[in-house]
LUMMAR-102651 format. One record per residue (C-alpha): residue in three letters; residue number from 1; x, y, z. Coordinates in steps of 0.02 Angstrom, whole numbers, always signed. Example, Ala and Ser with C-alpha at 12.3 -4.5 7.8 and 13.67 -1.06 7.14 Angstrom:
2
   resn   resi       c1       c2       c3
    ALA      1     +615     -225     +390
    SER      2     +684      -53     +357
END
This chain:
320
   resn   resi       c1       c2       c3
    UNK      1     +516     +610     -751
    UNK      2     +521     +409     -731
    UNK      3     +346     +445     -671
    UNK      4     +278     +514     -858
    UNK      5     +401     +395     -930
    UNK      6     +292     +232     -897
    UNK      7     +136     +340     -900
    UNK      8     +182     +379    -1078
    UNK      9     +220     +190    -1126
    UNK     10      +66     +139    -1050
    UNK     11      -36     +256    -1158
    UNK     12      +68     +212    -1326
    UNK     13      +42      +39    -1292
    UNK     14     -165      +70    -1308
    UNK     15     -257      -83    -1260
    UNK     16      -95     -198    -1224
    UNK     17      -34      -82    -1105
    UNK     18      -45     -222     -962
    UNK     19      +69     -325    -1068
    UNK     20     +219     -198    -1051
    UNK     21     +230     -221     -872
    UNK     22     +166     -409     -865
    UNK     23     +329     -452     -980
    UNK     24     +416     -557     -864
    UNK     25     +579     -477     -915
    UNK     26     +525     -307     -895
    UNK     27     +455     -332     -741
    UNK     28     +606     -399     -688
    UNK     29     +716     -260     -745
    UNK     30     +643     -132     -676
    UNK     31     +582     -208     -523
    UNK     32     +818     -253     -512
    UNK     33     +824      -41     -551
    UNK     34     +701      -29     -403
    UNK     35     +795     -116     -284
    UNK     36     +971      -76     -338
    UNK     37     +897     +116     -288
    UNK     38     +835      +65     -129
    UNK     39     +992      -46      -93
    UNK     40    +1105     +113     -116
    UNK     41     +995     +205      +18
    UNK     42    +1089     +114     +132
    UNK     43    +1247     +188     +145
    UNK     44    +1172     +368      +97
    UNK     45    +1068     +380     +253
    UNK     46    +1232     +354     +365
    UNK     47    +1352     +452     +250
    UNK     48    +1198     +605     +269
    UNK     49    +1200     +574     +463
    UNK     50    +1395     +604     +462
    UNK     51    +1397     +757     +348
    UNK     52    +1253     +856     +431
    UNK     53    +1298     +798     +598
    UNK     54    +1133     +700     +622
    UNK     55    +1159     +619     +792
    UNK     56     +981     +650     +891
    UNK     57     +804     +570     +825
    UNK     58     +720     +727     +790
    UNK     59     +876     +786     +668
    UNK     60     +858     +592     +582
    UNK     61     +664     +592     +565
    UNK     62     +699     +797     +498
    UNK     63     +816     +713     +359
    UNK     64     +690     +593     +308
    UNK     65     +574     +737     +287
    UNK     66     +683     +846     +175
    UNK     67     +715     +684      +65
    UNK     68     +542     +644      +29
    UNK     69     +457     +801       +2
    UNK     70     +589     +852      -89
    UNK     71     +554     +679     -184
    UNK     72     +372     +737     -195
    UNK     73     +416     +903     -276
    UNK     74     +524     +815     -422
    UNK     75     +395     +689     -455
    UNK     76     +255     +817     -446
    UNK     77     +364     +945     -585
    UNK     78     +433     +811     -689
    UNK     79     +263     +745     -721
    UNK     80     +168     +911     -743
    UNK     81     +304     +965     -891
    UNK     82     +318     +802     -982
    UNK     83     +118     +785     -981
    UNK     84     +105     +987    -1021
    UNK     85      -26     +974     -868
    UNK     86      -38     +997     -683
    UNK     87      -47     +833     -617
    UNK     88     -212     +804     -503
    UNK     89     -308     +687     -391
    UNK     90     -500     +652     -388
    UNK     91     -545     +747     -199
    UNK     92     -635     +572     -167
    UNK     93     -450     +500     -166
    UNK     94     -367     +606      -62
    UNK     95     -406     +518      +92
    UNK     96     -338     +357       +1
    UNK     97     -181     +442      -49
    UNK     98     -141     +529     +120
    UNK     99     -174     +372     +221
    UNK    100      -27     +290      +99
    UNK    101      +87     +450     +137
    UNK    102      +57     +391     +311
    UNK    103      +95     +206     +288
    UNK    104     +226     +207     +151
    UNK    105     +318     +376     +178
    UNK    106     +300     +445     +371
    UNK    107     +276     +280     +466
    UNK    108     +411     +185     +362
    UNK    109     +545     +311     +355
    UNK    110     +537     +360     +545
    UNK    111     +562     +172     +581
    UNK    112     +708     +167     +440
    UNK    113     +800     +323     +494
    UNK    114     +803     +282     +678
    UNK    115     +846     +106     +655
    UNK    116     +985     +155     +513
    UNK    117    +1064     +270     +663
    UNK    118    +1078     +126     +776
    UNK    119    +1118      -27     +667
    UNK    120    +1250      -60     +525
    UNK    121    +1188      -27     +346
    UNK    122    +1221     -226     +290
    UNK    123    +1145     -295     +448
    UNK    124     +990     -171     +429
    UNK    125     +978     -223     +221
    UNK    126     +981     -395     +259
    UNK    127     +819     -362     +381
    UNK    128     +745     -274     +271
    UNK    129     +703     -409     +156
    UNK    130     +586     -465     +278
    UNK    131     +447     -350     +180
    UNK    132     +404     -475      +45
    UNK    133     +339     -607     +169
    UNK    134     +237     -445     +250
    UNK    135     +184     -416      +81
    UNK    136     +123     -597      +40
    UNK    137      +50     -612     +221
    UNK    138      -38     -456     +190
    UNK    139      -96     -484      +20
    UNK    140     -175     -657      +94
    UNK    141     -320     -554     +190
    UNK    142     -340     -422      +91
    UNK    143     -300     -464     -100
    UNK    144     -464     -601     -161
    UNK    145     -340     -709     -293
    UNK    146     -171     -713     -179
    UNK    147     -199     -827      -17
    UNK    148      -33     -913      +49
    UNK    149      -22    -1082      +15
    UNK    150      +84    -1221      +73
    UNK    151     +250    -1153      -29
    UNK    152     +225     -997      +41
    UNK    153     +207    -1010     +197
    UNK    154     +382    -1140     +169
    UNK    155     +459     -974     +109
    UNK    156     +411     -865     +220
    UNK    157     +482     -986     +383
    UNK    158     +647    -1010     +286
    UNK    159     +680     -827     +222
    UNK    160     +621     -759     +406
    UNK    161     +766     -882     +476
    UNK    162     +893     -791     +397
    UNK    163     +818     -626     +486
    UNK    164     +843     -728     +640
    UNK    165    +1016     -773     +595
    UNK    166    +1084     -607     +555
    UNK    167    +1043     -573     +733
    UNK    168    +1129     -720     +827
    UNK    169    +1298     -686     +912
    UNK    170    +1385     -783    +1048
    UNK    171    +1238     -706    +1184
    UNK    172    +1094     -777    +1069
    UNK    173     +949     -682     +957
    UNK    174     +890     -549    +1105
    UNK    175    +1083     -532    +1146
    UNK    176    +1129     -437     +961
    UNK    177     +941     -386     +939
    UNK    178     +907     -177     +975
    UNK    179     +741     -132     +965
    UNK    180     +790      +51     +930
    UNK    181     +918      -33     +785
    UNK    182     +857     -179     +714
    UNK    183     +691     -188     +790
    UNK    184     +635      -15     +704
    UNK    185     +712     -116     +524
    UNK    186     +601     -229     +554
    UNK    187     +446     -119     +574
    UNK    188     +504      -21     +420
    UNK    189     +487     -183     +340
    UNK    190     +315     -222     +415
    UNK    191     +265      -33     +350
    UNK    192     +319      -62     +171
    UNK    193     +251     -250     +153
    UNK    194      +82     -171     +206
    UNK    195      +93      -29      +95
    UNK    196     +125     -132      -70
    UNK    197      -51     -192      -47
    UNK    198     -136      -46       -6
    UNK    199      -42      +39     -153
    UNK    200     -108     -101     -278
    UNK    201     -297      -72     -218
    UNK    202     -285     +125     -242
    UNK    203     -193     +106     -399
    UNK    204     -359      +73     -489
    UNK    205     -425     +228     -440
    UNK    206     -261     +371     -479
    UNK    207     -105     +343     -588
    UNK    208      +68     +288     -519
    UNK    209     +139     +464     -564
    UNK    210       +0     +559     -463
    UNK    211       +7     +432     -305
    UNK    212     +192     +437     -301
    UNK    213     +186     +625     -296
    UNK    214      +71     +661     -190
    UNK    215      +68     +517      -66
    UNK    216     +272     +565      -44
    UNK    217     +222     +762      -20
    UNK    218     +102     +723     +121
    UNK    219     +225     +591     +206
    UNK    220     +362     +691     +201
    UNK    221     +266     +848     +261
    UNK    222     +228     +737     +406
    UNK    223     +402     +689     +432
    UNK    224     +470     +881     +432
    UNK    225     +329     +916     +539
    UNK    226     +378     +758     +675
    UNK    227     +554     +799     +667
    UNK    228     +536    +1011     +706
    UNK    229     +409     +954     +842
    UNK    230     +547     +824     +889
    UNK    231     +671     +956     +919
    UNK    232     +781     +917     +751
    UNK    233     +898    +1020     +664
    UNK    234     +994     +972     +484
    UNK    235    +1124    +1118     +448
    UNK    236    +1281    +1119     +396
    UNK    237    +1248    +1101     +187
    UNK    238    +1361    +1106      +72
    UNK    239    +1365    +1056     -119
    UNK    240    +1438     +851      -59
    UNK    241    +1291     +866      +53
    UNK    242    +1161     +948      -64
    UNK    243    +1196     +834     -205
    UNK    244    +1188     +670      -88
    UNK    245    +1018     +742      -30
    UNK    246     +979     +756     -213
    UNK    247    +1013     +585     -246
    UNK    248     +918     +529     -117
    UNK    249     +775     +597     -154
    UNK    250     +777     +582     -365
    UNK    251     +800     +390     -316
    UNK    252     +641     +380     -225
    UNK    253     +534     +451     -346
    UNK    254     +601     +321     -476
    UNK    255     +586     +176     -341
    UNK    256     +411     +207     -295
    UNK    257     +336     +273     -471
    UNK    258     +411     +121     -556
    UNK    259     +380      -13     -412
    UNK    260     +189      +60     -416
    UNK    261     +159      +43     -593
    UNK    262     +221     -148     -567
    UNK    263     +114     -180     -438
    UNK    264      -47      -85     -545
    UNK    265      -20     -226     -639
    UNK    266      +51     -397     -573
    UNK    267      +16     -498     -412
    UNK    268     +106     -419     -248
    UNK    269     +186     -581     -210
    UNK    270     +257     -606     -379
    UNK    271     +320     -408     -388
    UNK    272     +380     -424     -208
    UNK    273     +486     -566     -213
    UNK    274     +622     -458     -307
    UNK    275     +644     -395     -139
    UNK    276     +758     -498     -100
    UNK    277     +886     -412     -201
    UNK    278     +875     -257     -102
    UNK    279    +1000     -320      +61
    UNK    280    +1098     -381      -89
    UNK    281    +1126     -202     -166
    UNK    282    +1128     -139      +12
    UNK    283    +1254     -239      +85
    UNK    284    +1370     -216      -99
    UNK    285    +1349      -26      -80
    UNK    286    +1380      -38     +122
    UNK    287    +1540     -114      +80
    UNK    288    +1578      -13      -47
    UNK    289    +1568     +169      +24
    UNK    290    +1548     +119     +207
    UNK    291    +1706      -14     +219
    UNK    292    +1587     -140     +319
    UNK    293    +1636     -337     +306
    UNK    294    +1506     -430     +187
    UNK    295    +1589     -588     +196
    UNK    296    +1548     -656     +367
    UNK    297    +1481     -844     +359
    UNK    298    +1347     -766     +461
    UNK    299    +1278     -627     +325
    UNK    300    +1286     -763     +197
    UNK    301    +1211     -891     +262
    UNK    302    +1083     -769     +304
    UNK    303    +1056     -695     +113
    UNK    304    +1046     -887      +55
    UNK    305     +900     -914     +186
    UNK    306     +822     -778     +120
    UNK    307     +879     -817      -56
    UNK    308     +788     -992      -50
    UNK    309     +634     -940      +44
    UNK    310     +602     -818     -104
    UNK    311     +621     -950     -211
    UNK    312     +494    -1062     -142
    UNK    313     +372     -912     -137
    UNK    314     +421     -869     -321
    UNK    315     +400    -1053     -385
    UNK    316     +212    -1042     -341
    UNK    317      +59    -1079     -448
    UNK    318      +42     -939     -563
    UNK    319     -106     -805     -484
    UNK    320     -264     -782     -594
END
């Protein structure tokens, strides 16, 4: 639905159709809708684990599965009814679109699930905003007009220092660090920096509709596949269950369509410095529905490193 939404603006708006989603305002508003989706993921991937008894990694990466292919379904309906057409992809891109699956959907999630088990949802949102300065590093080899400068490279050092804060206790950083918590957050965040460029280069060749769909159909046919193999089970449904899974999934096929039409059309770095907002959103929500303290000197001090290193990126020379 969101999907055929922006395809249909994009379409009214002709031969300005870059402008809609180069407005500075409306890029920032729905990149804020974006993030405020992601932040609530949070708390809905540990509230799942309780109500379907998720304790084991097959079960988690099993979860992830149902979510996204579920995701990939909605996308994949809402699109083909609103465009009175069955949404397809050139056969030359499907090798494009599955490797993205692979990268954004099955890769990402396994880390996020598994590290979500073992780490609290603030601590793990704060992390997670790590994935812009992936996402600039990235875009430095790969994009021609986006190469890190000096201000960049500031940002990057001072947001990563609040990563590195968030994980100091009285033992030191390797003392509160666990690889299987908030080590696999931090690959998560390596998997979706990444993925924001690769998803800008195959943009010019399919639609953000027909790349969200199918690129979150093949990763989370992966993901089932991994988890059954894995030995995981989810049972126990019921409607609170069924609707949260719902959610869950209806909120990543607005994150991703939306966050890949922005990127079609505006520079990574400038898209994913709104990033930042996600541990924001995550560790509001967190407190919210999960009763976890989000007012430790710590965790702030941490989301103002971040904060300012974003900043610094953001305050760079406009890109060509």
């Amino acid at each position: 639905m969101f999907c055929s939404i922006l395809d249909s603006l994009k379409k009214r708006a002709g031969n300005n159709k870059e402008n809609i989603f180069t407005n500075q305002a409306v890029a920032a508003f729905l990149a804020l809708i974006c993030c405020a989706l992601w932040g609530s993921a949070f708390p809905c991937v540990k509230i799942g684990y309780k109500i379907f008894n998720i304790n084991d990694t097959g079960s988690q990466i099993l979860f992830a599965g149902y979510r996204f292919f579920l995701a990939g379904i909605m996308a994949l309906i809402f699109t083909s009814i609103i465009q009175q057409e069955f949404v397809k992809i050139k056969t030359s891109s499907i090798p494009y679109i599955a490797g993205q699956g692979i990268l954004q959907t099955t890769l990402q999630y396994i880390f996020f699930y598994i590290g979500m088990a073992n780490t609290t949802g603030s601590k793990g949102s704060v992390i997670n905003a790590s994935n812009v300065f992936f996402s600039i590093i990235t875009a430095h080899f790969f994009l021609e007009n986006e190469k890190i400068t000096l201000k960049k490279a500031t940002g990057c050092i001072t947001g990563f220092a609040g990563v590195i804060l968030v994980n100091f206790n009285a033992g030191g950083f390797l003392g509160s660090f666990n690889f299987n918590g908030e080590g696999m957050v931090l690959l998560c965040s390596a998997a979706y920096g990444i993925s924001s460029v690769t998803l800008k280069k195959i943009s010019r060749i399919e639609s953000p509709a027909a790349i969200t769909a199918y690129q979150l159909l093949f990763g989370g046919a992966l993901l089932i596949i991994t988890g059954i193999c894995a030995g995981g089970k989810v049972e126990g449904f019921t409607l609170q269950g069924t609707m949260l899974l719902i959610y869950m999934a209806l909120l990543s096929t607005a994150a991703f369509c939306i966050w890949a039409a922005l990127l079609k059309y505006n520079p990574v770095g400038k898209i994913s410095v709104y990033s930042f907002s996600i541990p924001v959103f995550g560790v509001l929500f967190s407190a919210l529905f999960l009763n976890e303290s989000f007012l430790s000197l710590k965790n702030l001090a941490a989301l103002l490193l971040a904060a300012i290193g974003i900043v610094i990126v953001n305050s760079s020379k406009k890109q060509k």
